[in-house]
C-alpha positions as a Markdown table, in Angstrom:
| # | Residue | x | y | z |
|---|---|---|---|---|
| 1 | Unk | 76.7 | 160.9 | 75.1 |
| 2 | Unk | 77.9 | 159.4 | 78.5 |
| 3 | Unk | 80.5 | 157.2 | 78.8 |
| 4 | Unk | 79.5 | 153.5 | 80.0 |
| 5 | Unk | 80.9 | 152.5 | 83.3 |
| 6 | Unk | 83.6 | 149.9 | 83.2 |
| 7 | Unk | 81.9 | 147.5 | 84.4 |
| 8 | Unk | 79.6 | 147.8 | 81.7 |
| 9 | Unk | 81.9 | 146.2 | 79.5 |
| 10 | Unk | 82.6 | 142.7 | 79.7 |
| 11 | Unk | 86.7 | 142.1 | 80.5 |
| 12 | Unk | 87.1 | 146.1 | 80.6 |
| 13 | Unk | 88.2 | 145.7 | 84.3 |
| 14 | Unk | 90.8 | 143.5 | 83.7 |
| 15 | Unk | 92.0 | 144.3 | 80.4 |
| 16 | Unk | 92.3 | 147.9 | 82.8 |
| 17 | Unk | 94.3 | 145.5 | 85.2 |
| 18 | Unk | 96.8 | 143.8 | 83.0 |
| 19 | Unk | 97.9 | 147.3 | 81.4 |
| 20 | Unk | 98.2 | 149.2 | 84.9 |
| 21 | Unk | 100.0 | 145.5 | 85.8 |
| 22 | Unk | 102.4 | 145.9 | 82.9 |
| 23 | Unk | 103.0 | 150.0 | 82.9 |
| 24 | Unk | 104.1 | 149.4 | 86.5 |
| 25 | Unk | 106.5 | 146.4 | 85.6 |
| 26 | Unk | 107.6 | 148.1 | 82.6 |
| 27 | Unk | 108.9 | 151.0 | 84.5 |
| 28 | Unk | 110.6 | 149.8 | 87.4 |
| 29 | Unk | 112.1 | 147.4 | 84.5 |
| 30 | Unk | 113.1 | 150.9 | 83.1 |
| 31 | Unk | 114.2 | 152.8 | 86.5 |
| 32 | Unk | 114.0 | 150.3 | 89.5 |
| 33 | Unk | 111.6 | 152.2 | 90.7 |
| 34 | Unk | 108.1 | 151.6 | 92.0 |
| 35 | Unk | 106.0 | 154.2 | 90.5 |
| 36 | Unk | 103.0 | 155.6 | 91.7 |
| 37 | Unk | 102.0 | 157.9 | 89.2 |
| 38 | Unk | 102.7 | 155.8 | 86.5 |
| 39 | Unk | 99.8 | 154.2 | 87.9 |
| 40 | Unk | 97.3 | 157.1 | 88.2 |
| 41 | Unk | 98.5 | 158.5 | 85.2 |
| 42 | Unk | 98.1 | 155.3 | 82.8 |
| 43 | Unk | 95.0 | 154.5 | 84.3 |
| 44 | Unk | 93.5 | 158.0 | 83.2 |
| 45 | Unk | 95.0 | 157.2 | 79.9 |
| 46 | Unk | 93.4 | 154.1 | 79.7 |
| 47 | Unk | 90.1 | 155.0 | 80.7 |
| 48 | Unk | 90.4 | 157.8 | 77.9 |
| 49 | Unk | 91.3 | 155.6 | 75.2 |
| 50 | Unk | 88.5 | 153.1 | 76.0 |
| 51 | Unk | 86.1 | 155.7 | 76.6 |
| 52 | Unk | 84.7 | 154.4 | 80.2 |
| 53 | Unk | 84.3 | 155.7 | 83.5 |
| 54 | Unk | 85.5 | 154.4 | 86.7 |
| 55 | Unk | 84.7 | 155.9 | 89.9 |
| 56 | Unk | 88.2 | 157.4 | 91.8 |
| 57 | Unk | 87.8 | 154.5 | 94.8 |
| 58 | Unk | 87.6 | 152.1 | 92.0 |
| 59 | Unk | 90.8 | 153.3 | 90.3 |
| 60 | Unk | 92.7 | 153.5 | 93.7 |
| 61 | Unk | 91.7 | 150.1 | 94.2 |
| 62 | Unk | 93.1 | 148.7 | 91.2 |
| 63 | Unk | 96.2 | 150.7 | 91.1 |
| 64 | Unk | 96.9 | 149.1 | 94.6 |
| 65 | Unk | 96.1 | 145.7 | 92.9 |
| 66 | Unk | 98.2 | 146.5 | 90.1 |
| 67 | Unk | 101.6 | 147.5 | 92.3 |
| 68 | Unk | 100.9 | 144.2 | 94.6 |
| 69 | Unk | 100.6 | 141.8 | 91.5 |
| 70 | Unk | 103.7 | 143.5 | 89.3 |
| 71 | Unk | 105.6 | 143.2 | 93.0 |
| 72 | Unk | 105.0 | 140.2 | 94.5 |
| 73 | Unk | 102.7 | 137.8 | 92.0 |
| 74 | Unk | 104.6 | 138.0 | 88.5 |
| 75 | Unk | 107.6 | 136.2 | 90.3 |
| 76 | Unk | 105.5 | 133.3 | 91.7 |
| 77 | Unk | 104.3 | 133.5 | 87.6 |
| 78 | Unk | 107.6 | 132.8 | 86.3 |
| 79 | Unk | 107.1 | 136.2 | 84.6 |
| 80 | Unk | 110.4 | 138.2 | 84.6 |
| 81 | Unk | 109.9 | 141.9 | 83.0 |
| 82 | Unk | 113.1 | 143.1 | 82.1 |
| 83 | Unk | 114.9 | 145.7 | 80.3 |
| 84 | Unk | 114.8 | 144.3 | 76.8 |
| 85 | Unk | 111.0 | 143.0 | 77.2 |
| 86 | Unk | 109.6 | 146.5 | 77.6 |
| 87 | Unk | 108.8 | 147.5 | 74.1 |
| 88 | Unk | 107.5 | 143.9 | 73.1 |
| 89 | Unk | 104.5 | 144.4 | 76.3 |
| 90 | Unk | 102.7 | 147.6 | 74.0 |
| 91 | Unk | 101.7 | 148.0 | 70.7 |
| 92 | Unk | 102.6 | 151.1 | 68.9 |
| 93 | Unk | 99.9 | 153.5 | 70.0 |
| 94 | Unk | 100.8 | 152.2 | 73.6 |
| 95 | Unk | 97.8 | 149.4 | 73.6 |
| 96 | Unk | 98.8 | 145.9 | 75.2 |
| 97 | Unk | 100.3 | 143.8 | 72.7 |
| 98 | Unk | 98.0 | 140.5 | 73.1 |
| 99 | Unk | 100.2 | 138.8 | 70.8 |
| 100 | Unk | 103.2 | 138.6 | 73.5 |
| 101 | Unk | 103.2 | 135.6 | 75.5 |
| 102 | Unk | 104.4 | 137.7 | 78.5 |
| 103 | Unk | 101.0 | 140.5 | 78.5 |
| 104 | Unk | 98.5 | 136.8 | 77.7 |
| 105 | Unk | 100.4 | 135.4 | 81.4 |
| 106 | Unk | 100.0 | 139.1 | 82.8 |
| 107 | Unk | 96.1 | 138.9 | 81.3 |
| 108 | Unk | 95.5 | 135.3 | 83.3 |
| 109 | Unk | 96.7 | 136.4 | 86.5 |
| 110 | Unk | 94.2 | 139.9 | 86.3 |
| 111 | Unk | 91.5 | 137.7 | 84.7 |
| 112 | Unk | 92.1 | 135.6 | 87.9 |
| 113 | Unk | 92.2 | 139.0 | 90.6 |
| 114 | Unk | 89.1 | 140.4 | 89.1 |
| 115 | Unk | 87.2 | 137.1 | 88.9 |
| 116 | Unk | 87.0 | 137.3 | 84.9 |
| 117 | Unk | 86.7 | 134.0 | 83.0 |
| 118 | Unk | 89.3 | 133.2 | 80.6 |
């Protein structure tokens, strides 16, 4: 069976967004570091777990979208990432934890950069 593309799936692109959005933030919480290929790598994971593809422009894209919103747009969102918030953003199996008030501001700023209603 082939996997659906992600934009088969309604919020897939951004649900893709906030987690890339909060993996980034979550490690340069963790090493004050901006990290690249936490970015590739999650992304692959992602796509794994949700069983979609995404063609390797797309996923450049978004990473790049990711590292510009977790740098520059999460301030302007009164949304500080620090230290002690990292193990609140994921669930146990590493899923976004919807339930934290930090990932549902993180989801309304990628719901808003890919053009997804709320």
């Amino acid at each position: 069976m082939e996997k659906p593309n992600i934009d088969e799936l309604t919020g897939a692109r951004a649900d893709l967004l906030c987690y890339l959005v909060a993996t980034v933030a979550a490690s340069y919480a963790l090493t004050q570091e901006w990290r690249v290929d936490h970015v590739v790598e999650s992304c692959r994971i992602w796509l794994k777990r949700n069983l979609v593809t995404m063609n390797w422009l797309d996923r450049i894209l978004t990473g790049q979208l990711a590292l510009k919103i977790a740098r520059r747009d999460l301030k302007g969102a009164g949304i500080a990432v620090r230290q002690s918030d990292v193990q609140v953003l994921f669930t146990g199996e590493m899923g976004l934890n919807h339930a934290s008030t930090v990932v549902q501001k993180m989801m309304k700023l990628c719901r808003e950069a890919t053009g997804t209603a709320s």
